[in-house]
N, C-alpha and C positions, 0 to 999 in steps of 0.2 A: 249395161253389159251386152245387151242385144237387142235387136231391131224386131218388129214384125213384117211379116210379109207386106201385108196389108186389111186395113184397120176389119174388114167384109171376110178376110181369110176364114173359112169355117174351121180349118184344122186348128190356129192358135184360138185359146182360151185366156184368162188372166191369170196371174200369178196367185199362188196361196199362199199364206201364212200356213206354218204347219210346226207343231211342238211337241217338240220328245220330253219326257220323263226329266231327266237329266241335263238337257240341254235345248235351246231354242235356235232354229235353221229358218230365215226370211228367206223366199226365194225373192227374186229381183225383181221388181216391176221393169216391163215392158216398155220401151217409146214407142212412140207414133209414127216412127220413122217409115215412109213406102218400101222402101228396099233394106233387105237384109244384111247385117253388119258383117265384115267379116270375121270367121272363127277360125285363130290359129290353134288346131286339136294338139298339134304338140303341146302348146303352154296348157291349154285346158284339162288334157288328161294326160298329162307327164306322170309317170315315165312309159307310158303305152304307146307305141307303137304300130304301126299296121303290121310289121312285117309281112308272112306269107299270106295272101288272101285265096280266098276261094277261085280254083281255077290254076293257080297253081302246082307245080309238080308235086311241091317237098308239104302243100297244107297237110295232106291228112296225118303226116307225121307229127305235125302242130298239136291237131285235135287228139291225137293219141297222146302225143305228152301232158295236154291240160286234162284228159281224162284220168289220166294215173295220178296227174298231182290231185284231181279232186277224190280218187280214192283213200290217198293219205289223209287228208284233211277230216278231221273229226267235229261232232258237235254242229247244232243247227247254227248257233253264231258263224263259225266259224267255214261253215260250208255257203251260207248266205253271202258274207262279207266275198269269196270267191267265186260265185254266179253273177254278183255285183261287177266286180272286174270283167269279169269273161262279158258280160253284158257289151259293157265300154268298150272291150278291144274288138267286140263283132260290128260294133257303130262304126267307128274307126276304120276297122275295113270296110266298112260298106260308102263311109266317104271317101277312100281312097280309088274304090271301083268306080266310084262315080264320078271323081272330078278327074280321075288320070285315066281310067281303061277306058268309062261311057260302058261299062260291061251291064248292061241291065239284066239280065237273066241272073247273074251271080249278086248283083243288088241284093235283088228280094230273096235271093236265098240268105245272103246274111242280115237283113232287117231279120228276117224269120228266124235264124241262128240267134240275133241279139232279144227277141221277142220272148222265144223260150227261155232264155239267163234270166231275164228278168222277172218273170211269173217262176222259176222256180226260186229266185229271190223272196219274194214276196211267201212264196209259200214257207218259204223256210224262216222266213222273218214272222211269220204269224205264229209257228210253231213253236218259236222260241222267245216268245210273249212273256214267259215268266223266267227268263235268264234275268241277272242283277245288274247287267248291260244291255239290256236293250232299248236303251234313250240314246245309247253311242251309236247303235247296227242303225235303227233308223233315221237319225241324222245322217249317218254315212249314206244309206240309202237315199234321203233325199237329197243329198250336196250330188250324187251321183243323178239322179231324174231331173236335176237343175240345169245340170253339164250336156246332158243327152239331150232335155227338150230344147236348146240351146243351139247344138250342132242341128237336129233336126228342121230348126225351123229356117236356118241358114239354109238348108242343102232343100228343102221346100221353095225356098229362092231362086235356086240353081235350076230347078228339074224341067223340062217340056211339062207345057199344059198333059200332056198322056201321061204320062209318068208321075205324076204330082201324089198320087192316090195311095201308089205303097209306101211315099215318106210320109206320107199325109197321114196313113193309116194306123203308122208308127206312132208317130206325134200326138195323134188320139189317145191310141193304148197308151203311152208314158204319163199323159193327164189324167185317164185312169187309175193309173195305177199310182200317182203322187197322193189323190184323196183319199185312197186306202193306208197310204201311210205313216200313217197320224199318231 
């Protein structure tokens, strides 16, 4: 499914096995490939979108609709499963900034936007440990850390040696936080 950077890369690690209650998620083993494969994010994380990214006029009206839809939403399942998403589509922008603007300032501000979705994932996913589905939230969860350390390690191919560091830093935190997911 995907390449590594290369084999000395500090930020990729190896793939884990990882198994929910309910159901079993293999992430992929890695090739040896020197250069990064490419990632079509539409097919990866369809039906998400970049649409408005950071820097844009109409975003903050974005962030204000995904906040109201997360006040509707009830239930740690169910708020998890939506911080999960919102995770994805701040990735998504942040690959959009980076292969069409080169906007690096607004980069790191959404890895950091997609960084917080995911730790409040996580926290909501631990909290909700004894729901009767939660072998479903953390398989979703890890098909989703599969998808993202996937895109990341791609666009770690992409970036100038300076720059490397905040995809890098991501890519860390998302192997982080896949062997908590267990």
């Amino acid at each position: 499914f995907f390449s590594i950077v290369s084999l000395a890369d500090p930020y990729v690690a190896s793939a884990k096995v990882a198994q929910g209650r309910r159901s079993t998620y293999v992430a992929p083993s890695p090739s040896t490939s020197p250069t990064p494969a490419p990632v079509d994010t539409y097919a990866l994380f369809f039906p998400i979108t970049h649409g408005k990214v950071i820097g844009d006029s109409l975003y903050s009206l974005k962030l204000l609709k995904e906040r109201l839809r997360g006040m509707l939403i009830f239930g740690d399942f169910n708020k998890a499963m939506y911080n999960i998403t919102l995770s994805e589509k701040r990735l998504v922008e942040t690959e959009y900034l980076l292969t069409t603007n080169g906007d690096f300032e607004n980069v790191k501000k959404s890895l950091e936007a997609s960084r917080e979705k995911i730790d409040m994932a996580l926290s909501l996913t631990q909290r909700a440990r004894g729901a009767s589905n939660i072998g479903d939230l953390k398989t979703a969860f890890r098909k989703s850390l599969d998808k993202q350390r996937r895109l990341l390690i791609y666009l770690v191919g992409r970036v100038s040696e300076d720059k490397k560091s905040a995809v890098g830093d991501q890519l860390k935190h998302i192997l982080s936080i896949e062997s908590q997911v267990q």
